[in-house]
N, C-alpha and C positions, 0 to 999 in steps of 0.2 A: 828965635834960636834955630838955628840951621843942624838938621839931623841926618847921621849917616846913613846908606841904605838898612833898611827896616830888614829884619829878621826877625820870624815869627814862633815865639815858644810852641809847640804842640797843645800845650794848654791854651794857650791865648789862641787859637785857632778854635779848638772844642767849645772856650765860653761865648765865644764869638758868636762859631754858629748857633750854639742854643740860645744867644741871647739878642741875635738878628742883627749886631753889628758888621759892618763889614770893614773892606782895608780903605775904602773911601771913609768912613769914618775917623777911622782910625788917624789917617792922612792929615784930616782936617782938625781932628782934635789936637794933632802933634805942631799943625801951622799955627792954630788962633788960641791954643788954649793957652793958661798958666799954671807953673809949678806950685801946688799947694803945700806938698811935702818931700823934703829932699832925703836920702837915705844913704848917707858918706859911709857908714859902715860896713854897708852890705857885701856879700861874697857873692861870687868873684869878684861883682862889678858894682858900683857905687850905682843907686838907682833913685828913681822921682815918682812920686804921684803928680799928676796930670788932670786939670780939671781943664774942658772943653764942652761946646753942645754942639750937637748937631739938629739944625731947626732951636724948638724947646727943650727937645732931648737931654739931660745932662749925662756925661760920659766920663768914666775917669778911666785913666789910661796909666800901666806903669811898666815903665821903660827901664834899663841898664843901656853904658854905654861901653862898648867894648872898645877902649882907645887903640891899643896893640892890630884890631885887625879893621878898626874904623867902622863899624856895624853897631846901630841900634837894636838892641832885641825889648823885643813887646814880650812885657810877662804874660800881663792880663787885663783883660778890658770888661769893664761892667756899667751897669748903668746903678746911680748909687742909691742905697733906698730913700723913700726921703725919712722913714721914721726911724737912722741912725744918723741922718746928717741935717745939720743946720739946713735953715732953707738956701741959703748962697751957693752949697754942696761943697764948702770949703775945709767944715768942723764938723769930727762927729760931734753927736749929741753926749753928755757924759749921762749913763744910765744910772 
C-alpha cells in the first residue's frame, strides 16, 4: 500500500522517543507491515492498526488517512507487549 507524506502527531513523536522508535522505523513498518485492524468509524479520519518488525522487533503503528489534504498522520507507535498480545502480535490476548 502506497502512503501519503507522513505527518507526525505530537504524541506519536513523544512515545517514539521514549520508546526508541524512530521515523526509519516507522517508514519500514508502514512499507512491509500489515493491516491487523481497520477503524472505518474513527473521527476525523478512518484509521488502521499496523503490525510491522523491525529486525525481531515487533512494532505496531496506527495511522489515519487524511484524503482531503492527501497526508498520512502517525497517531502512535509502540512496541506491543507480548503478555496482551498473541505471540503472532496480531490478537490481543482476551484476559
Amino acid at each position: 500500500m502506497a502512503y501519503n507524506p507522513l505527518v507526525f502527531r505530537v504524541h506519536a513523536i513523544q512515545r517514539m522517543f521514549e520508546r526508541r522508535i524512530t521515523e526509519d522505523d516507522v517508514g519500514h513498518v508502514l512499507a512491509t507491515g500489515e493491516v491487523i485492524e481497520s477503524y472505518e468509524n474513527d473521527t476525523p479520519y478512518p484509521s488502521r492498526l499496523i503490525l510491522g518488525f523491525c529486525g525481531s522487533r515487533p512494532l505496531h503503528v496506527v495511522v489515519a488517512d487524511n484524503q482531503q489534504d492527501r497526508e498520512t498522520i502517525v497517531i502512535t507507535v509502540y512496541e506491543p507487549e507480548p503478555a496482551q498480545w498473541d505471540s503472532s502480535f496480531r490478537r490481543k490476548r482476551l484476559l
